[in-house]
VEXBASE-597778 format. One line per 2 residues: number of its first residue (from 1); their letters; for each residue y negated, z negated, x of C-alpha. Coordinates in Angstrom, 2 decimals, padded with zeros to 5 digits. Layout:
! residues N
NUM> A> Y,Z,X ~ ... $
//
This chain:
! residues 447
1> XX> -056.06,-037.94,040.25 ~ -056.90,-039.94,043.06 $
3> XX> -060.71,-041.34,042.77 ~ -062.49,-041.61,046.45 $
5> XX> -065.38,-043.84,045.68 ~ -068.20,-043.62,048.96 $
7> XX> -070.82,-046.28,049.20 ~ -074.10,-044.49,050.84 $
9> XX> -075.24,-040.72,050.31 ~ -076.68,-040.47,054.45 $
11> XX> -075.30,-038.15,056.64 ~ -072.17,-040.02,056.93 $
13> XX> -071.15,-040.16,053.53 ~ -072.44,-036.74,052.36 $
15> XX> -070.26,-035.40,055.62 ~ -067.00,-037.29,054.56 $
17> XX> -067.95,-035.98,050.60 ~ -067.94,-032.22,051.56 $
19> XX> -064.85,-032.26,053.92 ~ -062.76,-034.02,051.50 $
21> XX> -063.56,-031.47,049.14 ~ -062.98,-028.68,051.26 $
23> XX> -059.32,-030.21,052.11 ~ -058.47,-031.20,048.55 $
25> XX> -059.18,-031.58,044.68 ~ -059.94,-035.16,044.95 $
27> XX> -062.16,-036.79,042.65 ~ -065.13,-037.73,044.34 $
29> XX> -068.19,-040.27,043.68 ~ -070.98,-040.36,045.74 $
31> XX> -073.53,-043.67,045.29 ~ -076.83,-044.30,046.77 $
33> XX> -079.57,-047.00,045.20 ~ -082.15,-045.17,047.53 $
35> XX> -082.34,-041.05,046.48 ~ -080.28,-039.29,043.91 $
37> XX> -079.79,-036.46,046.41 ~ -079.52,-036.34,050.08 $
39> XX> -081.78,-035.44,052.90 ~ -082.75,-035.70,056.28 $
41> XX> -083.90,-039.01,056.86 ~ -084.94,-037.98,060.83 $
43> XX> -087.38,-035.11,058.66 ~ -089.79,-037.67,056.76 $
45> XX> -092.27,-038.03,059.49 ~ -092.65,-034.11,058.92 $
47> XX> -093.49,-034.84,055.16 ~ -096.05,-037.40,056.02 $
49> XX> -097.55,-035.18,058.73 ~ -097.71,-032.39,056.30 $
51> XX> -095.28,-029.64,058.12 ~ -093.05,-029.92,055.38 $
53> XX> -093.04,-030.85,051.44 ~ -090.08,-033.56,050.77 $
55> XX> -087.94,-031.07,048.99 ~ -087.59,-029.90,052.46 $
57> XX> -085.65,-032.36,053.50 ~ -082.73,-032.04,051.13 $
59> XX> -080.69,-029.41,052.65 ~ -078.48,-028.55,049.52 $
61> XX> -079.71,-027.55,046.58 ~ -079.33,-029.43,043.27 $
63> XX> -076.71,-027.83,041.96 ~ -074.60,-027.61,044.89 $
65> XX> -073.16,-031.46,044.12 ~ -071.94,-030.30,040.04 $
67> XX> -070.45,-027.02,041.59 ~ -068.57,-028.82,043.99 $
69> XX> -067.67,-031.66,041.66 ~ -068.91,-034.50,043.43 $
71> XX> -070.64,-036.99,040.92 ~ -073.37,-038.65,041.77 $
73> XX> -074.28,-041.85,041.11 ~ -077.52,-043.75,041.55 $
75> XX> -076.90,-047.48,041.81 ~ -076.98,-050.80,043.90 $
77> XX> -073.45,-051.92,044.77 ~ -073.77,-055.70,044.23 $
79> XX> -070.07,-056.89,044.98 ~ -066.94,-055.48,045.41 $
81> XX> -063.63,-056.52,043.69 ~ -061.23,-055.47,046.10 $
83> XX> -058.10,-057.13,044.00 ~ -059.03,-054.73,041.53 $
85> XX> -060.63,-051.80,043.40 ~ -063.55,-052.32,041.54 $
87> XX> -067.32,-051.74,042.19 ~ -069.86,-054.11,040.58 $
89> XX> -073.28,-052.79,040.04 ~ -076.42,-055.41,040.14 $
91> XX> -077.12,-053.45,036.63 ~ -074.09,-054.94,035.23 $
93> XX> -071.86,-051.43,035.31 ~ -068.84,-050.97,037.42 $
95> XX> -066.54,-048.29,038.57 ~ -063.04,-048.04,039.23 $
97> XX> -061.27,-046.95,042.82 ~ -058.76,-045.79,044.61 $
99> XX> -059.82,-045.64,047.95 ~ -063.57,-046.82,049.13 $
101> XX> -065.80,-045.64,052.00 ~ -068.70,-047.83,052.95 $
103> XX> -071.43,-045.72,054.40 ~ -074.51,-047.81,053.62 $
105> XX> -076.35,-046.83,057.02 ~ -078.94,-049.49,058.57 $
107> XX> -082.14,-051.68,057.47 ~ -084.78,-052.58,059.44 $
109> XX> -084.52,-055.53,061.62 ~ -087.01,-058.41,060.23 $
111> XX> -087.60,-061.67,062.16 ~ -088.66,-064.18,059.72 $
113> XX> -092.19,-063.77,060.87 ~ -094.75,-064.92,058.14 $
115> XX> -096.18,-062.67,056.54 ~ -093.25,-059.92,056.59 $
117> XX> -093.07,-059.04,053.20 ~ -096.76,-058.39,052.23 $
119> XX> -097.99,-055.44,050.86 ~ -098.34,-053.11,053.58 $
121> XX> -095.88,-053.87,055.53 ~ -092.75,-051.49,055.91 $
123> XX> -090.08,-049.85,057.87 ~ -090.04,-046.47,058.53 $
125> XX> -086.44,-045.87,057.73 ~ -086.33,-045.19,054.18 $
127> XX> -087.53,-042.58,051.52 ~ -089.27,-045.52,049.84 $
129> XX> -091.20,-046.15,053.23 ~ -092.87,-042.91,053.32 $
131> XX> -094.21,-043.87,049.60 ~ -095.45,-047.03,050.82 $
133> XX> -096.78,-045.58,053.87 ~ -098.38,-042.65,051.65 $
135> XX> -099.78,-045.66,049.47 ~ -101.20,-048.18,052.11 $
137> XX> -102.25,-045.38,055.02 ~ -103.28,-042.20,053.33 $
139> XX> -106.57,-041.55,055.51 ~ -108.27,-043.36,057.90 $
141> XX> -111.16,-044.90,055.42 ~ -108.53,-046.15,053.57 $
143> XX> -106.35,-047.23,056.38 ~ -108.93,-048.43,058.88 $
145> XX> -105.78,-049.40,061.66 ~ -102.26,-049.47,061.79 $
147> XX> -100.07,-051.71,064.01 ~ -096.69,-050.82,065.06 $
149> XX> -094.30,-053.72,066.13 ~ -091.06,-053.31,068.73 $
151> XX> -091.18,-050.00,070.91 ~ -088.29,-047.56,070.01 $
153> XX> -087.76,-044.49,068.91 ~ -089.12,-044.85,065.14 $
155> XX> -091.86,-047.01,066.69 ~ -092.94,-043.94,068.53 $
157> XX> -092.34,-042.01,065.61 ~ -094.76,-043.65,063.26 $
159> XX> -097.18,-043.57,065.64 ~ -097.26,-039.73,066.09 $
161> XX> -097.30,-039.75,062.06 ~ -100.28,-042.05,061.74 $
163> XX> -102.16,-040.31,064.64 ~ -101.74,-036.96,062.55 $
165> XX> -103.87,-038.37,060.13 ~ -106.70,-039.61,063.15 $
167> XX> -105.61,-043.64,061.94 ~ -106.13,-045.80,065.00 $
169> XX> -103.09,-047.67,066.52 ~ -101.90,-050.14,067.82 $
171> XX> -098.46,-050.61,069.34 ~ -097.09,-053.66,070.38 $
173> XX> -094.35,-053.82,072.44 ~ -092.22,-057.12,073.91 $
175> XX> -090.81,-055.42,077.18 ~ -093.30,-055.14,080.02 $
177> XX> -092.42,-051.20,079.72 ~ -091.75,-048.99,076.68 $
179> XX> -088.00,-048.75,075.81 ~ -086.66,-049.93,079.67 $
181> XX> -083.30,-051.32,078.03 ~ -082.34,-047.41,077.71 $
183> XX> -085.15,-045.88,079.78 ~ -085.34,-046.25,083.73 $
185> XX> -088.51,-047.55,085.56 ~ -089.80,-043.53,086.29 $
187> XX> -088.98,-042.11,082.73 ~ -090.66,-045.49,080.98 $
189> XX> -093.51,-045.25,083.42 ~ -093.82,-041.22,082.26 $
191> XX> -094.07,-042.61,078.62 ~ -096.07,-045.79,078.95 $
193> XX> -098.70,-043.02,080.36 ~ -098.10,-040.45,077.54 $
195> XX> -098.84,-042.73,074.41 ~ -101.74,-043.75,076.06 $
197> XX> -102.84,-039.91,076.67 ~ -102.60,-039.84,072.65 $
199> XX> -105.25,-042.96,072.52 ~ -102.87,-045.01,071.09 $
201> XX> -103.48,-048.62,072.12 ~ -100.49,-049.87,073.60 $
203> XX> -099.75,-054.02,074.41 ~ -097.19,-054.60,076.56 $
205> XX> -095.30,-057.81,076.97 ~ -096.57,-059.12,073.78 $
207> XX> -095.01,-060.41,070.81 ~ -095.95,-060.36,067.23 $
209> XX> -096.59,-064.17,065.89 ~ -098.02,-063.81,061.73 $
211> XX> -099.03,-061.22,059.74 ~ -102.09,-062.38,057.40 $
213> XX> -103.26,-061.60,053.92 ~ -106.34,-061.12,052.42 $
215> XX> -107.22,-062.53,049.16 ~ -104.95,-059.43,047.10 $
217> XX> -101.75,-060.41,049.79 ~ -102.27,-057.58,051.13 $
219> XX> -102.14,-057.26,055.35 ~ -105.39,-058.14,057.12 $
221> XX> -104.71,-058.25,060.28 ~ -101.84,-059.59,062.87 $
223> XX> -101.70,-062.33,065.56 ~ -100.71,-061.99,069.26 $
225> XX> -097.88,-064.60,070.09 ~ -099.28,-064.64,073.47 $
227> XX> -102.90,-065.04,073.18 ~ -103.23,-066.03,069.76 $
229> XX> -105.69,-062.63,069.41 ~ -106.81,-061.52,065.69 $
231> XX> -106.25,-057.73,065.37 ~ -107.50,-056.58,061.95 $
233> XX> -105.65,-053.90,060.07 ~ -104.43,-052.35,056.85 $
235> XX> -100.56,-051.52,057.72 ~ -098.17,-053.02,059.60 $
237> XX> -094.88,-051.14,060.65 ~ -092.39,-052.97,061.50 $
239> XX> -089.89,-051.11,063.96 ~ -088.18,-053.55,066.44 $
241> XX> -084.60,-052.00,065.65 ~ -081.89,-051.66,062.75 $
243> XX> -078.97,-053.65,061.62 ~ -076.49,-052.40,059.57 $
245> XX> -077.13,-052.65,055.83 ~ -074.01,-054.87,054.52 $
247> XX> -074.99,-057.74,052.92 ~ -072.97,-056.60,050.18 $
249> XX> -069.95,-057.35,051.93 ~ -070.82,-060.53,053.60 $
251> XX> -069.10,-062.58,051.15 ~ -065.90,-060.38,050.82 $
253> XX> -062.72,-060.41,052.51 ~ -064.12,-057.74,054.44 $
255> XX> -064.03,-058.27,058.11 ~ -067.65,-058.00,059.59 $
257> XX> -069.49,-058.44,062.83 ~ -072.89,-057.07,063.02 $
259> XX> -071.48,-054.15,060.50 ~ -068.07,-053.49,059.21 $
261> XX> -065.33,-053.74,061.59 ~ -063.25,-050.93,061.94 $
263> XX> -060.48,-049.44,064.10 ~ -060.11,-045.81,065.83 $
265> XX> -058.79,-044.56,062.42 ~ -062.33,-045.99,060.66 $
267> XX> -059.94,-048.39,058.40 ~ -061.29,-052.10,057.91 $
269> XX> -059.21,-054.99,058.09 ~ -057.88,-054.35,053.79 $
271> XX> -056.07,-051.02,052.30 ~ -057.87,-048.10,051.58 $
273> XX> -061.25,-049.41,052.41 ~ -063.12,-047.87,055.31 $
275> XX> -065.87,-047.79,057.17 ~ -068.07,-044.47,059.01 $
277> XX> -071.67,-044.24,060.16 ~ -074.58,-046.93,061.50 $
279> XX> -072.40,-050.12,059.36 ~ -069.33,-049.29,061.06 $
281> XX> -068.87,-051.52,064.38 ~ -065.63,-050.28,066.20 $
283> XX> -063.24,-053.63,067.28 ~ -063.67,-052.65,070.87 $
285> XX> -065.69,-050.08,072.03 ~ -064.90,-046.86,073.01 $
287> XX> -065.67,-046.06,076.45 ~ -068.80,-047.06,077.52 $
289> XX> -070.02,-046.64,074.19 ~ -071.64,-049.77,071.92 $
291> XX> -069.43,-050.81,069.01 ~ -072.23,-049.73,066.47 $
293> XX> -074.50,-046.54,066.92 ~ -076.88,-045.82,064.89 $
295> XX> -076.79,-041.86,065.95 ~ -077.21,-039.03,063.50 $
297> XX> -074.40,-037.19,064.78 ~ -071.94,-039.88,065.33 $
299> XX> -072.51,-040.46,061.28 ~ -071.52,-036.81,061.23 $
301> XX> -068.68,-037.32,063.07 ~ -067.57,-040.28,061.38 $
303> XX> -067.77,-038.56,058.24 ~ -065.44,-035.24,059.49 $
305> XX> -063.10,-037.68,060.63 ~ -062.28,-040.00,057.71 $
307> XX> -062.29,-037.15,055.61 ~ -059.07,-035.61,057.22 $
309> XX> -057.43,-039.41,057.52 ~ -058.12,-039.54,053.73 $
311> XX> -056.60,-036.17,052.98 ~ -053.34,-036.68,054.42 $
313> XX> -053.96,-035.87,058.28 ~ -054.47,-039.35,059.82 $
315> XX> -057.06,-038.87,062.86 ~ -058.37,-040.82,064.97 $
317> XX> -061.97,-040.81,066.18 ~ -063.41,-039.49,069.32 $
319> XX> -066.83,-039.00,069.59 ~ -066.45,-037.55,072.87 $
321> XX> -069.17,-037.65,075.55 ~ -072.20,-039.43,075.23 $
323> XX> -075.03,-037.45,074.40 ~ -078.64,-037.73,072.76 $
325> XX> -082.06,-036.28,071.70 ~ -085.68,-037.55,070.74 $
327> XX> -089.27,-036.86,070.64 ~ -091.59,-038.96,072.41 $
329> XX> -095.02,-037.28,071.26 ~ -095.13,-033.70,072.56 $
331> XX> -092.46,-034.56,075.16 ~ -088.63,-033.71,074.40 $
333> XX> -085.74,-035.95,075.19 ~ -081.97,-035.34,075.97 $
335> XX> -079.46,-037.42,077.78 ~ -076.14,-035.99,078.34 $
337> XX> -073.19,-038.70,079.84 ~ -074.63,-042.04,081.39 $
339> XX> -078.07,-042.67,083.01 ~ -077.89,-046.21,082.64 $
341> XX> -081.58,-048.33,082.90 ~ -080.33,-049.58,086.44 $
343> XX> -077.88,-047.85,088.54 ~ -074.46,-049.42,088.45 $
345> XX> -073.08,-050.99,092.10 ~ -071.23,-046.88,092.74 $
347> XX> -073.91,-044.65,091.23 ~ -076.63,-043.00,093.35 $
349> XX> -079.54,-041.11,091.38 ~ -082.07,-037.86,091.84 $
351> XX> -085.29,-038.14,090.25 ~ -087.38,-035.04,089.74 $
353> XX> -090.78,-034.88,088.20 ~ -093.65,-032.13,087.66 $
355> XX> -096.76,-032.76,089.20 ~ -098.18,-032.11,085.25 $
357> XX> -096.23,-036.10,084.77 ~ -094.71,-034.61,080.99 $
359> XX> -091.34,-032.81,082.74 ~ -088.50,-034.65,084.50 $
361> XX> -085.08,-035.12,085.51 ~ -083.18,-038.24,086.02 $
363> XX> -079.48,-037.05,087.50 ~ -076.54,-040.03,088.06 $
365> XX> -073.46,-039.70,089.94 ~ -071.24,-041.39,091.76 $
367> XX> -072.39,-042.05,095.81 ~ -069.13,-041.88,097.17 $
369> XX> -066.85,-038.79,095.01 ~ -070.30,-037.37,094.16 $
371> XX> -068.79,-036.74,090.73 ~ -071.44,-036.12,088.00 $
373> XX> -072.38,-038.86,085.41 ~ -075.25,-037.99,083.33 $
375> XX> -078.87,-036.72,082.99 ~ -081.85,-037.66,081.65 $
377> XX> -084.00,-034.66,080.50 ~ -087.75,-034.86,079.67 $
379> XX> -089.61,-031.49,078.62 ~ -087.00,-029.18,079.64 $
381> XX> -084.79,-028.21,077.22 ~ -080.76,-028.34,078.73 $
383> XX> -077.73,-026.73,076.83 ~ -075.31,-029.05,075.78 $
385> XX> -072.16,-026.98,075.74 ~ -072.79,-027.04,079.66 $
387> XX> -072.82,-030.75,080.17 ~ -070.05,-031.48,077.79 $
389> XX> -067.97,-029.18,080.43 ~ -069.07,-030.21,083.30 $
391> XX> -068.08,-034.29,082.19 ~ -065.30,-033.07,081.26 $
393> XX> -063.99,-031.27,084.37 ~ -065.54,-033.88,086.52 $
395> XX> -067.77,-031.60,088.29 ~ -069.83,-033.02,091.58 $
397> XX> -073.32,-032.99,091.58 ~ -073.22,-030.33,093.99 $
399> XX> -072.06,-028.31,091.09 ~ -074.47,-029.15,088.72 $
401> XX> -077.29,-028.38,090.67 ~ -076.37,-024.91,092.18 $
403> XX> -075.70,-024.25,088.28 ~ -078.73,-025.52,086.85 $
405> XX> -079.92,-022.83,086.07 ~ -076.86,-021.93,083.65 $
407> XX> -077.91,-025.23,081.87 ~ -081.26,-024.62,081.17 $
409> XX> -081.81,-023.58,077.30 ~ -085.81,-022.95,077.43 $
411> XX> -086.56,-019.90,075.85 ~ -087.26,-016.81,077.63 $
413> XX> -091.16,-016.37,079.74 ~ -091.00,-020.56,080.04 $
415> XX> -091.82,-021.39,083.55 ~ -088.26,-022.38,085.53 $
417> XX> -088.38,-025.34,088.00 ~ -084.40,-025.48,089.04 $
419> XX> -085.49,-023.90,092.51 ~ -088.03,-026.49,093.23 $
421> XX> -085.38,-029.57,092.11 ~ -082.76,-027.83,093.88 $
423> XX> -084.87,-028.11,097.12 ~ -086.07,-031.37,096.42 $
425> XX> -082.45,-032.78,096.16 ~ -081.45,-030.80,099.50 $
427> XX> -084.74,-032.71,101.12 ~ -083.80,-035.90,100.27 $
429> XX> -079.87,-035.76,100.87 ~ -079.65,-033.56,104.13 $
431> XX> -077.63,-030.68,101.74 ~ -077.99,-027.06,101.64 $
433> XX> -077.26,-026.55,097.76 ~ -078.03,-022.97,096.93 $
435> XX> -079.07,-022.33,093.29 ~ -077.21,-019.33,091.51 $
437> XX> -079.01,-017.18,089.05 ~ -077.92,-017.87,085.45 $
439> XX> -074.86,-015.98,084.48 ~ -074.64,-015.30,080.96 $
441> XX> -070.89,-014.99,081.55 ~ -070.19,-018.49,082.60 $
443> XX> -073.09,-019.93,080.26 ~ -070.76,-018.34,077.10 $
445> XX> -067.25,-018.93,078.69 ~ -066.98,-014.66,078.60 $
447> X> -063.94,-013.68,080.82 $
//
C-alpha cells in the first residue's frame, strides 16, 4: 500500500490528509513537532482573551484521526533522505515513504537584533507562543508593558489580546503609516487613528535597535534605533512578518527560494515530493499574485488540490480571485480583487467613508473600460460569492454600484449606506447611477 508521508499538521496538510482519504485507501502519516492534533492557529488570540478554552480550537475530535486511519505522528523532521524516501527524526527515528508533502507553514521573521532570544520574547504564531505569552504576560502586575515590533496583521492581533487583559502597549512600527505596503493612504490613516482610540501607544517610523535583560535574562526593556530611547517592559512580541519554515530542506536537493519551489501541479523540482501551504513559493507567480502567501485559505486550497494530483487526477492549482479578511480591533476587513497601495498608471479609485471614521470603501477600476478591479471593505460586511462574479464577468463599476446593495452581507436592522456611496460616486464623476434594491434572486443565482 502506498505510504503518503505529510510534513506539517496546519491547515494545509490536515486539508490534503482528509481529501486523500476521502478519494482513496492510502496509508496516511500526518507529522507535526508543534501539537499532536490540529487547530485553528487564527483562534489562539480567542484562548488568550478568554472567549474560548484551547480545546476550542481543534475542530475534530480526537478520535476522528484513528477512525479515519490517519496516524499521527509527533516529531521534528531533521533531514530528509530523498535516495531512500526516508525521513530522519532529530530523535534518532525515521520513517519510510512513498510520496512526501512538505507543509511546514511559516516562522516568525527574526532580525538578528540582540537580545532576540531572551525570555520573554516570542512570536505570536505558534501554540507554544500562547504558553509563553500566558507565562511572561498573564496580568498587568505581572506584565507591567508589552512592546509589539513590525505592524501587520498579528502585530495588531497581539495587541487587541494584551489590551484584553488592560497590559499597556506599545507598538512600534518602521513605515511612517500602519501596514501602507497593502493599505492605501485613507484606509492606513482610518487605522493609525483606531489603535490609538484603543490607547495603544503607537511609534511610527521607528525601528527596534536591542532588546535588554535584566539580571535573570529576562526582557527589561527595548531601545529605539532612532533616538536611542529606553522603553521598559516585560514582553516583547516580535511580529515584523513570516518566512517559511524550511530549514530542514536547505541542505537537500530540494529546490528552494524563500520556501519550496513548486510548479502549478505543487510538485518540487524531485519525484513524488511536493509542496502546499505558506512554504510553498510558486516558480512564477500566478497572476498578480506573490509566489508565497501565507493565507489560510490558499493552505486550504493547496491542500484540496494535491490531494486529487496524488490520487490519480493530476490538477493543477488555481486559487482563483484574490480575496481576503482581517480584524483590525473592532473594525472588519475584506478585500475582494486588487486595491493596490497606489493606483497603477490605468486605474481610477472611489473612496467612501462614514462620518463615524470606523466604515469605508476603497473601489478600483480601470479609468478608461471602467471595468471593476477590487474593493477594499472596512466595517461593512460584503458577500463574496458577489465579487467573485462580478471579476469574473468583468463587470464595470457602474454595475457594481447600482448592485451594491446585492453585495452587502450585514445582517438584517444594520444601518445601509449604499444610497449615500451611490450618490457620492455620481457627485464626484458627473453619473446618474441608480441603486437597485437587493434582489434575493440575483444575490442566490435563483432563475
Amino acid at each position: 500500500m502506498e505510504h503518503i508521508a505529510i510534513i506539517g499538521n496546519g491547515i494545509a496538510g490536515v486539508t490534503a490528509a482528509r481529501h486523500i482519504r476521502k478519494l482513496s485507501d492510502k496509508k496516511i502519516t500526518l507529522i507535526s513537532a508543534e501539537n499532536k492534533y490540529f487547530f485553528s492557529r487564527t483562534a489562539l488570540m480567542y484562548v488568550y482573551m478568554g472567549h474560548m478554552k484551547f480545546e476550542h480550537t481543534q475542530p475534530y475530535e480526537n478520535w476522528f484521526w484513528k477512525k479515519n486511519n490517519i496516524t499521527l505522528k509527533k516529531g521534528f523532521v531533521g533531514n530528509i533522505n530523498i535516495a531512500d524516501k526516508i525521513l530522519e527524526f532529530t530523535n534518532g527515528t525515521s520513517l519510510q515513504y512513498d510520496k512526501l508533502i512538505i507543509a511546514t507553514g511559516s516562522k516568525p521573521n527574526k532580525f538578528g537584533w540582540p537580545g532576540q532570544d531572551l525570555d520573554g520574547v516570542m512570536g505570536m504564531y505558534h501554540k507554544q507562543d500562547l504558553e509563553r505569552l500566558e507565562k511572561y504576560a498573564p496580568d498587568n502586575k505581572t506584565c507591567k508593558r508589552a512592546v509589539i515590533v513590525g505592524g501587520g496583521l498579528i502585530g495588531i492581533e497581539m495587541a487587541e489580546m494584551l489590551r484584553s487583559r488592560n497590559i499597556p502597549v506599545t507598538f512600534l512600527v518602521r513605515e511612517k503609516s500602519f501596514w501602507n505596503g497593502v493599505l492605501p493612504a485613507q484606509e492606513s490613516t482610518m487605522i493609525n487613528r483606531h489603535i490609538k482610540e484603543h490607547h495603544i501607544d503607537l511609534r511610527l517610523q521607528v525601528n527596534l535597535k536591542e532588546i535588554k535583560a535584566d539580571d535573570l535574562g529576562q526582557v527589561k526593556s527595548v531601545i529605539i534605533a532612532e533616538t536611542g530611547e529606553e522603553i521598559f517592559c516585560n514582553v516583547v512580541g516580535l511580529t515584523a512578518g513570516v518566512s517559511p519554515n524550511i530549514n530542514f530542506v536547505k541542505d537537500s536537493e530540494i529546490e528552494t527560494g524563500r520556501g519550496v519551489k513548486v510548479n502549478r501541479f505543487l510538485e518540487t523540482n524531485i519525484k513524488d515530493i511536493y509542496a502546499i501551504g505558506d512554504c510553498a513559493e510558486q516558480h512564477t507567480p500566478i497572476g498578480n499574485r506573490r509566489p508565497i502567501e501565507a493565507v489560510w485559505y490558499t493552505g486550504r486550497m493547496m491542500g484540496e488540490t494535491v490531494a486529487q494530483t496524488l490520487c490519480g487526477n493530476t490538477t493543477e492549482y488555481k486559487p482563483g480571485h484574490w480575496f481576503n479578511s482581517a480584524k483590525f480591533l473592532d473594525i472588519e476587513y475584506q478585500t475582494y480583487g486588487w486595491v493596490w497601495a497606489q493606483p497603477k498608471e490605468n486605474e481610477a479609485r472611489f473612496y467612501w467613508e462614514h462620518k463615524d471614521g470606523n466604515k469605508c470603501i476603497h473601489i478600483n477600476y480601470d479609468k478608461n473600460t471602467k471595468v471593476f478591479i477590487g474593493i477594499n471593505t472596512f466595517g461593512i460586511r460584503m458577500r463574496h460569492e458577489f465579487f467573485d462574479k462580478i471579476l469574473t464577468e468583468k463587470k464595470s463599476v457602474e454595475y457594481v454600484l447600482e448592485h451594491l446593495a446585492d453585495a452587502n452581507f450585514d445582517p438584517e436592522f444594520y444601518k445601509l449606506h449604499e444610497t449615500e456611496i451611490v450618490a457620492k460616486f455620481n457627485k464626484e464623476n458627473n453619473t446618474t447611477i441608480q441603486l437597485k434594491k437587493k434582489s434575493w434572486k440575483r444575490i442566490f443565482n435563483i432563475t
